[in-house]
ROMAR-787804 format. One record per residue (C-alpha): residue in one letter; x, y, z. Coordinates in steps of 0.05 Angstrom, whole numbers, plus 5000, padded with zeros to 4 digits. Layout:
BEGIN
AXYZ
...
This chain:
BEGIN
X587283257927
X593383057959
X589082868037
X585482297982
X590981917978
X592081408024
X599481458036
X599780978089
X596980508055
X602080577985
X607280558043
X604979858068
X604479607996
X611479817987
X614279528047
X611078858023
X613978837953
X621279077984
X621678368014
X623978658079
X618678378130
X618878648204
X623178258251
X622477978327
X625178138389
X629677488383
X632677758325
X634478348346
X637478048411
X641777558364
X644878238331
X646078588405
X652478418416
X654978548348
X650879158346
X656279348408
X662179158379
X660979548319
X664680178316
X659180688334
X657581088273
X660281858300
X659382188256
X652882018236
X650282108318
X653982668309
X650183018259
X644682818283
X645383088347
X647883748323
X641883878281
X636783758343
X632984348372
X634584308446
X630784918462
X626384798536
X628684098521
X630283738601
X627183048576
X627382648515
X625081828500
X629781528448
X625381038409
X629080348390
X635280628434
X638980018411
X646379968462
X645680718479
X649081068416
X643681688425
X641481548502
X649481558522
X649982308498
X642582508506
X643482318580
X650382778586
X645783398569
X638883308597
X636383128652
X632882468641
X631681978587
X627381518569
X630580888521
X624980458489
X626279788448
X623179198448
X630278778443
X631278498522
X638378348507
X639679168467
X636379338541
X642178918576
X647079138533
X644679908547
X644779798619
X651879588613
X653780258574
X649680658629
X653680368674
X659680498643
X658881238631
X656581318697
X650281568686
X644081608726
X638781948686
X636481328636
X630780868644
X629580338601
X622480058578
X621779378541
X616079568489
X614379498414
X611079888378
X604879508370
X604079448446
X601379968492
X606980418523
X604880318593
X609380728642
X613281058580
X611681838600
X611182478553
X617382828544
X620283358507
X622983118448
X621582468417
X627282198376
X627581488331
X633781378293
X633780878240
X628480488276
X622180698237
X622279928200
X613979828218
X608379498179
X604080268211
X607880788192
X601481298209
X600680928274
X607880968297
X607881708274
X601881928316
X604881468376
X610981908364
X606982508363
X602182348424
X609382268466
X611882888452
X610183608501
X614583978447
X617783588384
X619482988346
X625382778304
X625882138264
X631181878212
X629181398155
X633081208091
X632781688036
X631981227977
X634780527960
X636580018008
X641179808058
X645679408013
X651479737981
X652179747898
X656879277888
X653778747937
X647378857896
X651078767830
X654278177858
X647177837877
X644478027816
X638678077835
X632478597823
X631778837899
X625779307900
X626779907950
X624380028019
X619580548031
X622881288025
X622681848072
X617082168030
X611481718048
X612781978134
X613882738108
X605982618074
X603782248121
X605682798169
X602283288131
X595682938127
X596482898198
X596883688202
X604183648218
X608884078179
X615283678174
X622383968157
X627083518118
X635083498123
X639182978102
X644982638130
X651082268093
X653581578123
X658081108110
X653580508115
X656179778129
X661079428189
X666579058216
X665278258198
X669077718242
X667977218192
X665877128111
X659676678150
X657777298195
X657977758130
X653777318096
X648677268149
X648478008144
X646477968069
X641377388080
X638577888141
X636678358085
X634677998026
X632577328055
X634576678038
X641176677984
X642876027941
X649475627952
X652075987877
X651076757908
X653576487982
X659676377940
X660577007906
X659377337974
X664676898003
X669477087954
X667377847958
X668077778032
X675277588018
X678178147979
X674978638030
X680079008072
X682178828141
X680779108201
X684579198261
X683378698311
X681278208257
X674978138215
X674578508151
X670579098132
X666179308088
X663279978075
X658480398028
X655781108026
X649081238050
X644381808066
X639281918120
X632582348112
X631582738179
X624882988189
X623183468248
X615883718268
X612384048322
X608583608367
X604684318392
């Protein structure tokens, strides 16, 4: 009973009635160098990390590596690693971490996930972290799959949405949920992959120069606000602690589904 549903495609009509529509390579290359000023989320790489099964693990391909906040560390350990995103500016600003560290063992690849992954070789483990936002889930899955010699491990929102309570009560507005974790976990298992599920707290949110840069945030996830809720973010934005070095931030509690399966 549960192979007749077609999960993938309840997972498309969710992403369409969340209002969250995919976004371009330009827009991800206008949030680069704010994505590496952020302070890097520890704690949740961290637990990440720690809850990876490294065993006869030497290569791994980090899909939508972003700056380098997995590659970085993945590269410490193993011996090579592959960092795929289709952002050319997250590419130049992971080149300039790689640099940085001092590292050797990272090559980069400029794909999406629509387009063939010419050159991008099978590894050990296949990792995406928070970077699972496609219109194919199943596709994406079984390119995930078709990478990996040994295993995958993906992260994807729990439940909810990337806005914080009180920014949603502030909007008022009815903001219908992004697809959960559960559609992957039975897509997975129509797939004839047996996934494992941990979760993993995080304090969502950043550091925001400016009241216009934390309202571009907002408008990044809900889409176009009127001048009446610009305002009441303005003034939200105000009463929002400061951080050091300037800016102000803003933070909210947030959990991450981490599913692990065997590529074998």
């Amino acid at each position: 009973m549960l192979r007749e549903i077609d999960f993938a495609e309840l997972y498309r009509a969710q992403c369409r009635v969340s209002g969250f529509g995919s976004r371009s390579s330009a827009d991800w290359d206008r949030r680069a160098a704010k994505r590496r000023r952020q302070v890097r989320d520890s704690d949740y790489n961290e637990a990440l990390l720690g809850a990876l099964d490294f065993a006869g693990v030497r290569t791994a391909l980090d899909i939508g590596c972003g700056t380098g906040n997995l590659a970085i560390p993945l590269a410490r350990r193993l011996e090579m690693v592959h960092a795929l995103d289709f952002s050319p500016e997250m590419l130049r600003q992971l080149e300039r971490e790689r640099q940085r560290a001092g590292l050797e063992n990272i090559v980069a690849h400029q794909r999406s996930w629509e387009e063939p992954w010419t050159g991008v070789p099978k590894v050990d483990l296949v990792i995406c972290s928070r970077a699972l936002g496609v219109e194919d889930l199943r596709a994406a899955l079984e390119k995930m799959t078709g990478r990996a010699r040994r295993r995958c491990a993906a992260t994807i929102h729990a439940e909810g949405d990337y806005l914080g309570a009180d920014v949603r009560e502030l909007l008022g507005r009815r903001l219908a949920p992004r697809p959960s974790y559960l559609y992957a976990v039975n897509i997975l298992h129509q797939m004839g992959r047996r996934a494992t599920v941990e979760f993993i707290p995080s304090e969502g949110g950043s550091t925001y120069a400016s009241a216009d840069e934390f309202v571009a945030a907002v408008r990044w996830r809900v889409g176009e606000l009127s001048a009446a809720e610009e305002r009441r973010l303005r003034g939200f934005y105000a009463g929002l602690p400061e951080a050091e070095g300037g800016g102000r931030k803003y933070r909210h509690d947030f959990v991450w589904a981490l599913l692990r399966w065997e590529a074998r």
